[in-house]
N, C-alpha and C positions, 0 to 999 in steps of 0.2 A: 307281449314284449317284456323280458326281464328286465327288471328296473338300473339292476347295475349294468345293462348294456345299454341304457339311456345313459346313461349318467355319462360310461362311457364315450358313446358317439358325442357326448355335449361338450367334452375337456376336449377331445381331439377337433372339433367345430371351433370350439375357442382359442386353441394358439393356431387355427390357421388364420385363423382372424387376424390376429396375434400379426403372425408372419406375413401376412397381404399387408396390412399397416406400416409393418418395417420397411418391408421391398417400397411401400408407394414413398413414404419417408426419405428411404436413400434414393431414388428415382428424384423426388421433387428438388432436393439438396443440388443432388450432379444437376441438374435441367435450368432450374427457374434460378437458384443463386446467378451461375453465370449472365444470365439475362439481364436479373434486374441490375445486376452491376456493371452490363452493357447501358443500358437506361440510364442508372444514374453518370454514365460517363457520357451519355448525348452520343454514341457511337448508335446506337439501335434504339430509334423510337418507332415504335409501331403506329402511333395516330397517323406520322406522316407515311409510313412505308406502304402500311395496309390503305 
């Protein structure tokens, strides 16, 4: 295997990394913010629901 097609496959390996991290980032922001700011407003507590 040519080295600079290592090298290669390794930069394009690492900003998808990259880009899975961002997606999960903005996924968790829109998801879990709301939530917990249901939480802290006593509108959605999970101990008692679940």
């Amino acid at each position: 295997m040519p080295k600079a097609f290592f090298v290669l496959s390794f930069n394009i390996s690492i900003k998808l990394n990259l880009i899975q991290k961002q997606a999960k980032a903005r996924y968790n922001q829109k998801f879990f913010r709301p939530c917990s700011f249901l939480v802290k407003k006593g509108l959605y507590n999970h101990k008692e629901n679940g």
